[in-house]
N, C-alpha and C positions, 0 to 999 in steps of 0.2 A: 534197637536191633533191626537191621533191614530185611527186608523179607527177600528168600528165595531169587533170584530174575529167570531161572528157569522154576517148570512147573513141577511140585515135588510128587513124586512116588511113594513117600511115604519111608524111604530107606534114605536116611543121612547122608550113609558115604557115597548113595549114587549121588546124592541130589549135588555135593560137595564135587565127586567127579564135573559135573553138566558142570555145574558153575566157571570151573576152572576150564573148561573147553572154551563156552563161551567167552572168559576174559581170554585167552589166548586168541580166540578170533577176533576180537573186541580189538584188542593189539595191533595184530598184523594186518587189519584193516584201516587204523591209523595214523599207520605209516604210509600207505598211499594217500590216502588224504593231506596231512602231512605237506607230503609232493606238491600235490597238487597246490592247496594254498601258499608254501610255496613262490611257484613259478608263478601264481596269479595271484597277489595279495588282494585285488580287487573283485574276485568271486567268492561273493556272499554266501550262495548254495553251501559252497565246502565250508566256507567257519561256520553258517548254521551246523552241518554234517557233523564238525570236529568238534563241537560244543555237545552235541546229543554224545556224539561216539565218547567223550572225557566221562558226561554224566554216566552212562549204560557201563563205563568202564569200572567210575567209582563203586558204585552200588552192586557190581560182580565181585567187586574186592572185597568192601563189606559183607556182602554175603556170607563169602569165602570165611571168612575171619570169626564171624559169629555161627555159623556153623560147626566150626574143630573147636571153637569154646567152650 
């Protein structure tokens, strides 16, 4: 089970709310990055970046998932 990536309150369905906010942001910030890698396959910075932002992604999903279970 993964734990939480936002910090719980104690109420499920907020906590389930935050999570899904966060992978929505999680998202629409991977798509610039994305871009950017990209148009520059040689800046390391951004696939460091898209590597963190996939993992922060995965484990919002998990979350998500073992939370409504």
């Amino acid at each position: 089970m993964a734990e939480n990536a936002v910090d719980s309150g104690g109420d499920r369905f907020a906590d389930i709310v935050e999570n899904v906010k966060l992978h929505e942001s999680i998202v629409h910030v991977i798509g610039y990055v994305k871009d950017i890698t990209k148009n520059d396959p040689t800046d390391t910075d951004a696939q460091i970046c898209m590597h963190v932002l996939k993992s922060l992604e995965s484990n919002t999903s998990s979350a998500i998932g073992d939370s409504i279970a």
